[in-house]
C-alpha positions as CSV (number, residue, x, y, z in Angstrom):
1,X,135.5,115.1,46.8
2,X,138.1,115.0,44.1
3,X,141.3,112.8,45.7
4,X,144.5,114.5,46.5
5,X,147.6,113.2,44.4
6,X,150.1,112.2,46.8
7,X,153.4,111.7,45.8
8,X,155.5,109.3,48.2
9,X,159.4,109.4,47.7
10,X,159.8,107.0,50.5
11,X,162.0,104.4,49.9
12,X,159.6,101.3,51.3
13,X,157.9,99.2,48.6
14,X,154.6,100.6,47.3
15,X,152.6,97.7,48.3
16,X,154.1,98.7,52.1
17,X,153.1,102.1,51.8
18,X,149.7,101.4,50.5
19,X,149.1,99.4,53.9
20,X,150.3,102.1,56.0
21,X,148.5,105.2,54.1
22,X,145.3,102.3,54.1
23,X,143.8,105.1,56.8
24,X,143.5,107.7,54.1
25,X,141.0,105.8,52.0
26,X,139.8,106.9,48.6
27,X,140.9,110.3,49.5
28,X,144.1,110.5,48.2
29,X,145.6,108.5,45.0
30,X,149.3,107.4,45.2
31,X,152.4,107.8,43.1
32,X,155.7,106.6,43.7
33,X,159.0,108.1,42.9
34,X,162.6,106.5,43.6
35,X,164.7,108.9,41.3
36,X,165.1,112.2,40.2
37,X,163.7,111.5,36.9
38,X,161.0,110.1,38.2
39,X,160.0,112.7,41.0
40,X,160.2,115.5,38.2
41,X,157.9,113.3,35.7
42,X,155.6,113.2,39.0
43,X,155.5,117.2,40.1
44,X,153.9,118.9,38.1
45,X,150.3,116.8,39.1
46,X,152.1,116.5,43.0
47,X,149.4,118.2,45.7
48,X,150.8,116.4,48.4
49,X,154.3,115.2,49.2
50,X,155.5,112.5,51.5
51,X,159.4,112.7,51.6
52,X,162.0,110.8,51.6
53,X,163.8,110.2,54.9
54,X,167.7,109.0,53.4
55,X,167.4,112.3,52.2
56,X,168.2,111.0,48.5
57,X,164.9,112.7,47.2
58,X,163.9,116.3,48.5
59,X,161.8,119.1,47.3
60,X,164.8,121.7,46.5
61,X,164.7,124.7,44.9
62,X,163.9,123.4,41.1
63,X,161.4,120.3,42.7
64,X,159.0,123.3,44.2
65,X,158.8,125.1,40.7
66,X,158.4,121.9,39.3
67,X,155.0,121.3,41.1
68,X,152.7,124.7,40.9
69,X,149.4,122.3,42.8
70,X,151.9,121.8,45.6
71,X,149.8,122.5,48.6
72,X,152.0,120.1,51.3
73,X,155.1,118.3,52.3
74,X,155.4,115.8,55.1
75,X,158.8,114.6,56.0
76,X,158.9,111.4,57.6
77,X,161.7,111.9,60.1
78,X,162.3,114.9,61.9
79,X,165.2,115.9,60.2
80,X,164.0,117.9,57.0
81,X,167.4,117.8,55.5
82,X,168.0,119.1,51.5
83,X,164.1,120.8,51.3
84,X,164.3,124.4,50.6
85,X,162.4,126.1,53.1
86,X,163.0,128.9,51.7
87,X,161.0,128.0,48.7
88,X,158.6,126.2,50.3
89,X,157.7,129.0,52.3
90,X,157.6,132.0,49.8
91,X,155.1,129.1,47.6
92,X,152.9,129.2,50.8
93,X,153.6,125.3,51.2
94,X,153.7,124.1,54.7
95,X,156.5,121.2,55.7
96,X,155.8,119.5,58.3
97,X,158.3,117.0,60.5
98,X,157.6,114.3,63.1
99,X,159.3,115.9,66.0
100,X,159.4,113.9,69.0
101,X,158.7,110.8,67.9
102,X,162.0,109.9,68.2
103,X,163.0,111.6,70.8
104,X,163.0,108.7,73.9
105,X,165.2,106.4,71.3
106,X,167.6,109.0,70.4
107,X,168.0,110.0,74.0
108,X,168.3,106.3,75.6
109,X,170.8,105.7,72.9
110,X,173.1,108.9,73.3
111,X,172.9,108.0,77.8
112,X,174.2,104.4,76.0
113,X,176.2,105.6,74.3
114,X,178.1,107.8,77.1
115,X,178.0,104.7,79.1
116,X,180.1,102.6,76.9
117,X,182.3,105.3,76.5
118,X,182.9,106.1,79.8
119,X,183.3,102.8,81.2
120,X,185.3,101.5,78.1
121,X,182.8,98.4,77.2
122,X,184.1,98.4,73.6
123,X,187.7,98.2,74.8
124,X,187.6,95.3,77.6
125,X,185.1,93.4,75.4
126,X,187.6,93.2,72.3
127,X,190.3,92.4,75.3
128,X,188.9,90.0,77.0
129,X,187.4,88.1,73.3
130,X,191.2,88.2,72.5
131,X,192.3,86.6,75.9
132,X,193.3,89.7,77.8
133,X,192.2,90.1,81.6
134,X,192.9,94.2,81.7
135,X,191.4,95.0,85.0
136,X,193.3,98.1,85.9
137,X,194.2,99.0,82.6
138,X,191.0,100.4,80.5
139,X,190.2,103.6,83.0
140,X,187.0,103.8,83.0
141,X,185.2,106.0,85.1
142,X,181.9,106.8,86.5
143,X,179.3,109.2,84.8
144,X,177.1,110.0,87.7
145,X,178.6,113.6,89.2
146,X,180.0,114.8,85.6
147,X,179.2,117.7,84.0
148,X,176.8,116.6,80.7
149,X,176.4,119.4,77.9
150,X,173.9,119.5,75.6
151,X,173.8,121.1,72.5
152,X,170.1,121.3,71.6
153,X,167.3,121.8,73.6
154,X,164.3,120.1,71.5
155,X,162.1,116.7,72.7
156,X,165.7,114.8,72.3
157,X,167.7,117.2,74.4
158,X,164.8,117.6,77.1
159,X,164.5,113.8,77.2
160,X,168.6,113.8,77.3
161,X,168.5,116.1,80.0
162,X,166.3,114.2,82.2
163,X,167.8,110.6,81.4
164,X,171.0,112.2,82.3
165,X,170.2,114.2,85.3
166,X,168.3,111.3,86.7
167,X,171.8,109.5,86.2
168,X,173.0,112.3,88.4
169,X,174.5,114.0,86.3
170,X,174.8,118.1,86.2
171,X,173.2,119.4,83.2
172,X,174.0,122.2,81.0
173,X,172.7,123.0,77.5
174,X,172.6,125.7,74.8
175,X,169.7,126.1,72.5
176,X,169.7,128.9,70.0
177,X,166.4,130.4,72.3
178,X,167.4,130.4,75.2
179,X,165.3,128.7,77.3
180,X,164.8,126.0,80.6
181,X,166.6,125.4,83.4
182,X,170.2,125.1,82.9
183,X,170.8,127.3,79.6
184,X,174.5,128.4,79.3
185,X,176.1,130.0,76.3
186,X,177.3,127.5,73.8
187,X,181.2,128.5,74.1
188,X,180.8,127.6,77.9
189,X,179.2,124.3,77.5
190,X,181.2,123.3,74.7
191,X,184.6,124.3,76.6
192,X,183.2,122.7,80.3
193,X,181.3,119.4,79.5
194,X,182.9,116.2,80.4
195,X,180.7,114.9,77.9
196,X,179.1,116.6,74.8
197,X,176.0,115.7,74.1
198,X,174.7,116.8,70.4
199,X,171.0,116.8,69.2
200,X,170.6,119.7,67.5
201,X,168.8,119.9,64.1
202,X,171.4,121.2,60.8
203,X,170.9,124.3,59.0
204,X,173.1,127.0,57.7
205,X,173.2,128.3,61.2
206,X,175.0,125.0,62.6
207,X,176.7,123.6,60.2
208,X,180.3,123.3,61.8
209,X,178.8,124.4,64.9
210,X,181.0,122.0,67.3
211,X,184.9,122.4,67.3
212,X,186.1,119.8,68.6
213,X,189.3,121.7,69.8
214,X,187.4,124.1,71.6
215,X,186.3,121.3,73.8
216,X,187.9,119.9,77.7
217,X,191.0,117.8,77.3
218,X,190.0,114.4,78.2
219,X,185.7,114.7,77.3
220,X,183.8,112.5,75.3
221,X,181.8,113.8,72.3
222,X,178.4,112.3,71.8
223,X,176.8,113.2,67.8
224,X,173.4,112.0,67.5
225,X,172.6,115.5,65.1
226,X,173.7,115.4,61.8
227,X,177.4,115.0,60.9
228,X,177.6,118.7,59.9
229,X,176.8,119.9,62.9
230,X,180.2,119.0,64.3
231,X,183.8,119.8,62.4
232,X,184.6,115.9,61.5
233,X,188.1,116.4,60.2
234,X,188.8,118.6,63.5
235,X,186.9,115.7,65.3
236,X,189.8,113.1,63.9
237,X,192.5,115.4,64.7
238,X,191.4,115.6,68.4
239,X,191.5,112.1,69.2
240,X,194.3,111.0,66.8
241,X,196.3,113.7,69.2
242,X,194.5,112.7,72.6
243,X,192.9,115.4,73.2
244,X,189.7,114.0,73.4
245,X,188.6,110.9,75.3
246,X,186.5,109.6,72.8
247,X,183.8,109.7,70.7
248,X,179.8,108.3,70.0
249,X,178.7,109.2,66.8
250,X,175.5,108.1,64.9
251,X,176.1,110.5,62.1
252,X,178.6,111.5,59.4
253,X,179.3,113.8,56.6
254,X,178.9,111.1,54.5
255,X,176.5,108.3,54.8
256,X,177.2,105.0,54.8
257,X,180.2,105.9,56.0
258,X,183.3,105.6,53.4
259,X,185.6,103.0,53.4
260,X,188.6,105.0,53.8
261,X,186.9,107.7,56.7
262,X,190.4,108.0,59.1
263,X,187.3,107.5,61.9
264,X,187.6,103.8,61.2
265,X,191.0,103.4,62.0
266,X,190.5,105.5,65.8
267,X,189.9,102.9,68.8
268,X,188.5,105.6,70.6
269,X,185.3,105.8,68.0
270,X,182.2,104.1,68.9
271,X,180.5,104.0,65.3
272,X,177.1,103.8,64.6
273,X,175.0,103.5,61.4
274,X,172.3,106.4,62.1
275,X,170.0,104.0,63.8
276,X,169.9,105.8,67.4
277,X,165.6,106.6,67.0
278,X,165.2,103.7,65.0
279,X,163.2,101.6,67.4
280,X,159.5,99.6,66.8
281,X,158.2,101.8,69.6
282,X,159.4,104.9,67.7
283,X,158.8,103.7,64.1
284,X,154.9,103.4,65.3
285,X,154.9,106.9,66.4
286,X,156.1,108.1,63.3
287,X,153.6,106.5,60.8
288,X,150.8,108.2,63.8
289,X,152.4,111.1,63.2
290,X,152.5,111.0,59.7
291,X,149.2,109.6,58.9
292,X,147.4,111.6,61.5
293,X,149.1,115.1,59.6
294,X,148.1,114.0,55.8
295,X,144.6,112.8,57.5
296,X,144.4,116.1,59.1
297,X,145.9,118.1,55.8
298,X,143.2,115.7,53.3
299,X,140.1,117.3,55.7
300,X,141.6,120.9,55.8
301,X,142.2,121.0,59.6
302,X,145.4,122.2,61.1
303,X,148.6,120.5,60.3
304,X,151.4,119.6,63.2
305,X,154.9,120.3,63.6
306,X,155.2,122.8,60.6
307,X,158.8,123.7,60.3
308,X,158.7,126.5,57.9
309,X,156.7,129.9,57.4
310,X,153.8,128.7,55.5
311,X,149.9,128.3,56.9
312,X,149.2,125.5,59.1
313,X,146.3,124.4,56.8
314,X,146.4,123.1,53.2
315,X,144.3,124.3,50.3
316,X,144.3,123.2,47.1
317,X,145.9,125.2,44.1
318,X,144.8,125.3,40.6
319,X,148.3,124.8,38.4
320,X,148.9,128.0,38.1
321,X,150.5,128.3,41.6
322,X,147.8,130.2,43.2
């Protein structure tokens, strides 16, 4: 059989992907692309795309007319931010994500996270390292018999749920279906949660989704989305003005975060550098999930996690985008 042209626009050396795609064999033949200029150059021979997870490289509007033998795009991460589904799906090219994979390490690290907040680690660590003994001054308090909301009801918020329910914890959570045992509308866990737990995926249906004002005086936010999912300017305002207790946040508007972000300068932030599924345990489950869908996509047989409207098998096109 004639090898697929896969196009890789992750940013790990070639040599490094060539060990991992090793699985594949002589059925595919790699291409690298770390640029723009490059990844056009690459598309118009592109059958197969595996994307870029920084999402500095993605198969937009002008990338999917670019390449009429597209036949498949796997994302490496589960976010599938910057593709155009849209396009993707009126080509008839399926995207696939790895959902779940990283759903155990996002959760253990948003249950962390609330942790630190609540009991104010951050604060009596820099205290005590500057030779402070503040025993009854940090306020912590106890997260076992608060009222958790999440916002997001995939593998992450599922595995939040029962991290933080097992915590005991009440549970609540909104999900845009409804669905499982503890659904409540989004303006009522959003306005009741001691803590806010978010870990839904960004589109143009949650971008802004989270107003920070709209949420309990005194909670604790927790972001492990995407940045856009909650208001970061109202999120400063809120806890420059006390009106939140703090914040967790994993993710930003802007990544790396910039130098002169007013979130730097808030005591109350726990900042994070989007590394909350980055685990070896979870890392391994994504490259199974990745090569077991371009394995499974290569041999024609039904493709995982699709995340647009487009078949769940591949087939190959002629140039001519049919």
């Amino acid at each position: 059989m004639t090898p697929w042209n896969l196009l890789a626009l992750t940013p790990l050396p070639p040599e490094a992907l060539r060990g991992l795609l090793a699985p594949l064999g002589d059925r595919v033949t790699l291409s690298f692309a770390r640029d723009r200029a490059a990844m056009e150059a690459a598309l118009p021979q592109a059958e197969i795309v595996l994307g870029d997870w920084s999402a500095g490289l993605a198969m937009d509007a002008a990338a999917v007319a670019a390449a009429p033998r597209l036949a498949f795009v796997q994302q490496p991460s589960v976010g599938v931010d910057g593709h155009d589904l849209a396009a993707l799906s009126a080509a008839g090219v399926p995207l696939a994500n790895t959902a779940g994979v990283s759903a155990v390490a996002v959760a253990e690290w948003c249950l962390g996270a609330a942790l630190t907040l609540s009991r104010r680690l951050v604060a009596a660590d820099a205290a005590v390292r500057a030779g402070g003994w503040p025993q009854l001054d940090l306020g912590p308090r106890e997260l076992s018999g608060s009222h958790v909301g999440v916002v997001g009801y995939g593998p992450i918020g599922q595995e939040c749920a029962r991290l933080f329910g097992a915590l005991g914890c009440r549970v609540s959570h909104w999900t845009r279906t409804p669905r499982g045992e503890g659904y409540a509308p989004l303006e009522e866990v959003v306005a009741t949660a001691d803590v806010l737990v978010v870990v839904i995926a960004l589109s143009d249906e949650t971008r802004g989704l989270v107003d920070p004002a709209r949420m309990k005086k005194g909670a604790l936010l927790v972001n492990a989305a995407r940045g856009g999912v909650v208001d970061q300017r109202a999120l400063a305002a809120a806890l420059r003005e006390g009106h939140l207790g703090g914040a967790a946040l994993d993710v930003f508007d802007t990544e790396p975060l910039p130098q002169d972000d007013p979130l730097r300068d808030l005591a109350s932030v726990l900042l994070s550098p989007h590394v909350a599924g980055v685990t070896p345990q979870s890392t391994g489950r994504l490259v199974a999930s990745v090569v077991g869908n371009l394995t499974a996509a290569v041999e024609e047989k039904k493709i995982e996690n699709v995340v647009n409207d487009a078949p769940a098998r591949i087939r190959r096109r002629d140039g001519s985008g049919k």
